[in-house]
SELUM-642798 format. One record per atom (N, C-alpha, C): residue in three letters; x, y, z. Coordinates in steps of 0.05 Angstrom, whole numbers, plus 32768, in hexadecimal, padded with zeros to 4 digits. Layout:
<rs>
AlaXYZ
...
</rs>
This chain:
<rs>
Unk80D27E927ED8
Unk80C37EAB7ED7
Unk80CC7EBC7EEF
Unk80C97ED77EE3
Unk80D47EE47F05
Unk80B87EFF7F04
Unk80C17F127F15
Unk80A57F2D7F12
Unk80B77F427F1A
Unk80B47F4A7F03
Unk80CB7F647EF3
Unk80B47F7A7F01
Unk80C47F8F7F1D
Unk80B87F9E7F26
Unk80BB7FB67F16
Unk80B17FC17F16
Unk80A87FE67F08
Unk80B17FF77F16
Unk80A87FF27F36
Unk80AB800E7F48
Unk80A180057F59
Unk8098801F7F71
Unk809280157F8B
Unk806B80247F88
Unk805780127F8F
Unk804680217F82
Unk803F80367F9B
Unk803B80267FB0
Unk802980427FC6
Unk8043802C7FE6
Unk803E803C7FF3
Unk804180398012
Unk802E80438024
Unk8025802F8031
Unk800E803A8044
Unk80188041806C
Unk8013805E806F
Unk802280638082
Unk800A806E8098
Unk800B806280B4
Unk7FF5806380CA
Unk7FFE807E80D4
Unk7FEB809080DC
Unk7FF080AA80ED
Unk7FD980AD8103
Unk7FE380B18119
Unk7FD780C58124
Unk7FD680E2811C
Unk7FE480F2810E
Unk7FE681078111
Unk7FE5811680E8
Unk7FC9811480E0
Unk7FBF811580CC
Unk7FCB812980C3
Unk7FBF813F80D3
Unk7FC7816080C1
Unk7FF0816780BF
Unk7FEB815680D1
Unk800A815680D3
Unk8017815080BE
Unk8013813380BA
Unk801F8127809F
Unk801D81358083
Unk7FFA81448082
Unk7FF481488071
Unk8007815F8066
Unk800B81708081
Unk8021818D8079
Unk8032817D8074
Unk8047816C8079
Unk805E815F8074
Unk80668159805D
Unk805181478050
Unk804D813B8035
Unk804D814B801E
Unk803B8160802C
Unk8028816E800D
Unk80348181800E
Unk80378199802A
Unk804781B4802B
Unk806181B48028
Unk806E8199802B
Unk8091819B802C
Unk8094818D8016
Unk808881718014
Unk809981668001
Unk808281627FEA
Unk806F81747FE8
Unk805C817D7FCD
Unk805181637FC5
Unk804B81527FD3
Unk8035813D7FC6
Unk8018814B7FC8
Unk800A813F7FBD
Unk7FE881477FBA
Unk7FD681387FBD
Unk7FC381447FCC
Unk7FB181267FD6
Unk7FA081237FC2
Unk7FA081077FB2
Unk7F9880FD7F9E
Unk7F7880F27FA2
Unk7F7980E57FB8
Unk7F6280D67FC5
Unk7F5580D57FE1
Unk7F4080D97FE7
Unk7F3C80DD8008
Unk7F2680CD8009
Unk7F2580AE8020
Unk7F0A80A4801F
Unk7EFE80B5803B
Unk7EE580A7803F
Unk7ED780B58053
Unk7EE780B48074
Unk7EE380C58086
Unk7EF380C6809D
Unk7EEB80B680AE
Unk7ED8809E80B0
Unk7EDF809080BF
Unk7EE8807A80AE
Unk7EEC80728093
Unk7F04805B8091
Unk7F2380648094
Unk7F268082808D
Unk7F4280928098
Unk7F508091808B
Unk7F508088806A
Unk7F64808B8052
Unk7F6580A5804C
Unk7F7A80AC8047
Unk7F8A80C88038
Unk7F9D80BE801E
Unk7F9C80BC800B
Unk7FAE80B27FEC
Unk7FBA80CC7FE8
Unk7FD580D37FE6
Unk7FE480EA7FE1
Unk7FF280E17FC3
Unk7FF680ED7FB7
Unk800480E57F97
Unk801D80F87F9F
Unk803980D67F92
Unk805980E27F9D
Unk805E80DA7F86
Unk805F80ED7F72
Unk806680EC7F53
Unk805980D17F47
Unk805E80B87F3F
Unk805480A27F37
Unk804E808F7F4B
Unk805680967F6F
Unk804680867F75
Unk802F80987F91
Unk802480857FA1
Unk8012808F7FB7
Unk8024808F7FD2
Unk801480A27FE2
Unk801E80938002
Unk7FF580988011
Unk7FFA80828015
Unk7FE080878021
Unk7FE48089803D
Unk7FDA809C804A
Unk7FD3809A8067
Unk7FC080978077
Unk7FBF8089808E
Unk7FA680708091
Unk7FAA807E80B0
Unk7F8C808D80B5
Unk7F8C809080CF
Unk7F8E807C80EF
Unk7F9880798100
Unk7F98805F8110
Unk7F828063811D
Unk7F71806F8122
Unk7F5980688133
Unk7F3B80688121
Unk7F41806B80FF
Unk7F35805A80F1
Unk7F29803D80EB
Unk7F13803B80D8
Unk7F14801B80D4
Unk7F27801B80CB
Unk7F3B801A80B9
Unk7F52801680A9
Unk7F6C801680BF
Unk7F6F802480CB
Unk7F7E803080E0
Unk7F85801980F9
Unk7F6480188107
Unk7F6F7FFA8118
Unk7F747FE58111
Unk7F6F7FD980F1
Unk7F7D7FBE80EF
Unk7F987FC180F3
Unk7FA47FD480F2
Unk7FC57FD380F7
Unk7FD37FD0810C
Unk7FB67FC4811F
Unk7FC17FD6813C
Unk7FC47FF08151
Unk7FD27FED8161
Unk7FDE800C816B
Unk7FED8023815D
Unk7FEB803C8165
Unk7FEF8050815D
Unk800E8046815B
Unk801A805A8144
Unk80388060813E
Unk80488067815B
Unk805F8051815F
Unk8068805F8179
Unk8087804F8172
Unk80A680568180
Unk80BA8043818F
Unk80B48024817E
Unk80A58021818E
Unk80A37FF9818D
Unk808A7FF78176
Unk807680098172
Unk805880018155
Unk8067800A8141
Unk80617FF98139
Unk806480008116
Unk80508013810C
Unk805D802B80ED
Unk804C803B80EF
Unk8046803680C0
Unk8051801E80C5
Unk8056801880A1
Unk8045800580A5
Unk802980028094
Unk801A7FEA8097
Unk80247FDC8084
Unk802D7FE18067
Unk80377FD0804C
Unk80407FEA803E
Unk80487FD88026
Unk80567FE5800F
Unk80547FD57FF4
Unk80517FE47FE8
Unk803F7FD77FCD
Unk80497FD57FB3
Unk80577FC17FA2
Unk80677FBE7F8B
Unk805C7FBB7F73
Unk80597FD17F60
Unk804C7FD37F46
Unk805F7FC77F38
Unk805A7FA67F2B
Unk805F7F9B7F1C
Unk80627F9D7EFE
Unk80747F937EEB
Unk80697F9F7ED0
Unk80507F8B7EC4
Unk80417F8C7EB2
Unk802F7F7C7EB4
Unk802D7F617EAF
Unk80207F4E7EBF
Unk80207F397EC8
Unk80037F2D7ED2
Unk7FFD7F167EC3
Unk7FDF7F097ECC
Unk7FE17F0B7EEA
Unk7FC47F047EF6
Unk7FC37EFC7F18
Unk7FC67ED87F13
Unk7FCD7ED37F01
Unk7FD17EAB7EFF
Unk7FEF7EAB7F01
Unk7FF97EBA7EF6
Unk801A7EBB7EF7
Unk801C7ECB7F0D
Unk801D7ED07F18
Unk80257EDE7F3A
Unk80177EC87F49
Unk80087EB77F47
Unk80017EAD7F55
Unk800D7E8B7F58
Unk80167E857F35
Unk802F7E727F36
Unk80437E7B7F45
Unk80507E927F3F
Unk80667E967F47
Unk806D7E937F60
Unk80577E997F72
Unk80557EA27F8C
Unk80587E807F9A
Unk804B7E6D7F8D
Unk803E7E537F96
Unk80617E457F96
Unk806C7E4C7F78
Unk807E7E427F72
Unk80987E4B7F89
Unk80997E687F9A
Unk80A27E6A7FA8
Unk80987E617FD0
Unk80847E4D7FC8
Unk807E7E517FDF
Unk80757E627FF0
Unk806A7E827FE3
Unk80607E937FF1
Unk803E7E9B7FFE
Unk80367E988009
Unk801F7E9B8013
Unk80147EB38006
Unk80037EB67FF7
Unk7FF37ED37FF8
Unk7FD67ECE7FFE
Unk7FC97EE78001
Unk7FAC7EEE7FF8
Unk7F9D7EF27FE1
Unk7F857EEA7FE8
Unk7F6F7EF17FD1
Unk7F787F097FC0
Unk7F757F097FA2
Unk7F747F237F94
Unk7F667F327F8D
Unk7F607F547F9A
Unk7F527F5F7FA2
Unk7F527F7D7F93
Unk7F407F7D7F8D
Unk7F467F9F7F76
Unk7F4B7FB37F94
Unk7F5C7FBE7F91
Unk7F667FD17FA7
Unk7F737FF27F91
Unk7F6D7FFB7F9E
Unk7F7F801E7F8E
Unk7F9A801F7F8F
Unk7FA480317F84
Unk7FBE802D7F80
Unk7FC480487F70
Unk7FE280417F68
Unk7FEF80637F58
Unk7FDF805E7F35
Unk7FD5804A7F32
Unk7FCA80477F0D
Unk7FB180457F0E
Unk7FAB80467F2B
Unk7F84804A7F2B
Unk7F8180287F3A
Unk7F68801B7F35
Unk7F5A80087F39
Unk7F6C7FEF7F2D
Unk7F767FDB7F3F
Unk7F7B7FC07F2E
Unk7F827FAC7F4B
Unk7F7C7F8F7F3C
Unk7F8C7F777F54
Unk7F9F7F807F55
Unk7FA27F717F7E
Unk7FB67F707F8F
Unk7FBD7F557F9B
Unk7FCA7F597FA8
Unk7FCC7F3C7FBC
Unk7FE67F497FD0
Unk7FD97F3B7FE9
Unk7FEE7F3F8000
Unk80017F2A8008
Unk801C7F2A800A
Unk80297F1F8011
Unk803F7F258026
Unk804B7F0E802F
Unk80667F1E804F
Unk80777F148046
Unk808D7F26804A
Unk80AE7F278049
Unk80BC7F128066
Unk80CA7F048060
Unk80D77EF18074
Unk80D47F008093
Unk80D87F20808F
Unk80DA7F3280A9
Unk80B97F3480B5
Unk80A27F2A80AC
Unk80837F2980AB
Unk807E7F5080A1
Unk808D7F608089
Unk80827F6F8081
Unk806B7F6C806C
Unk805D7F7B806D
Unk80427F758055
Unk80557F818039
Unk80497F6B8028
Unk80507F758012
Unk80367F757FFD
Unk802C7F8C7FEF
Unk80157F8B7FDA
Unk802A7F877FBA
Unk80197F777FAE
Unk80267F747F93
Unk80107F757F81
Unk80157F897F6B
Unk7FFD7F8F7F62
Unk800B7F9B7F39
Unk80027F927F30
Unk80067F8A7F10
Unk80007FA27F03
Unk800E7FB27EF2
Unk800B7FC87EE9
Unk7FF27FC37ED6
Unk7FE17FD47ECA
Unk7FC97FD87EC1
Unk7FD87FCF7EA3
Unk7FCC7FBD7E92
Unk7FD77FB87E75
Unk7FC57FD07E5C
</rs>
């Protein structure tokens, strides 16, 4: 068995500098903010044709699990998220076992198809990876 990806579903990107991005995103390169949670968890969901970029304030709840602000040496990419074609959470979760991969609990999280399970996993480099099963 293998997991026949679709696309890239969202990338989640840390800012200090909100309004900034927001002109960047939305005024240059015409995304639209799809979703906004409340300002102190610090999510912004922008819609980039079929998928998201969410931006996650850093001095948010959401924001300091990542750490320090975007700089040189911080990372400013918390994950990146792979819409799968569809696929049980028992078969991603063989698959995963069968490769020896560690993941997380599966968690209804948002995304570019609305509401469905996720699970987090790391790339050999310790990048986050979300993998998350297209809606059937």
């Amino acid at each position: 068995m293998t997991l026949n990806i679709a696309g890239i579903d969202h990338i989640v990107l840390r800012t200090t500098q909100l309004e900034e991005m927001l002109a960047f995103y939305c005024g240059v390169l015409g995304c639209i903010v799809e979703r906004e949670l409340p300002p102190k968890t610090g999510l912004v969901q922008l819609r980039a044709g079929t998928a998201l970029i969410d931006l996650v304030i850093v001095d948010s709840e959401l924001g300091r699990e990542g750490g320090g602000a975007p700089a040189p040496t911080e990372n400013n990419l918390d994950h990146f998220c792979l819409l799968l074609e569809p696929i049980s959470e028992d078969e991603i979760r063989k698959h995963l076992k069968e490769h020896k991969i560690a993941f997380g609990d599966f968690t209804e999280r948002y995304g570019s198809e609305g509401f469905g399970l996720s699970t987090y996993i790391q790339d050999p480099e310790g990048n986050t990876v979300e993998l998350r099963s297209k809606n059937r």
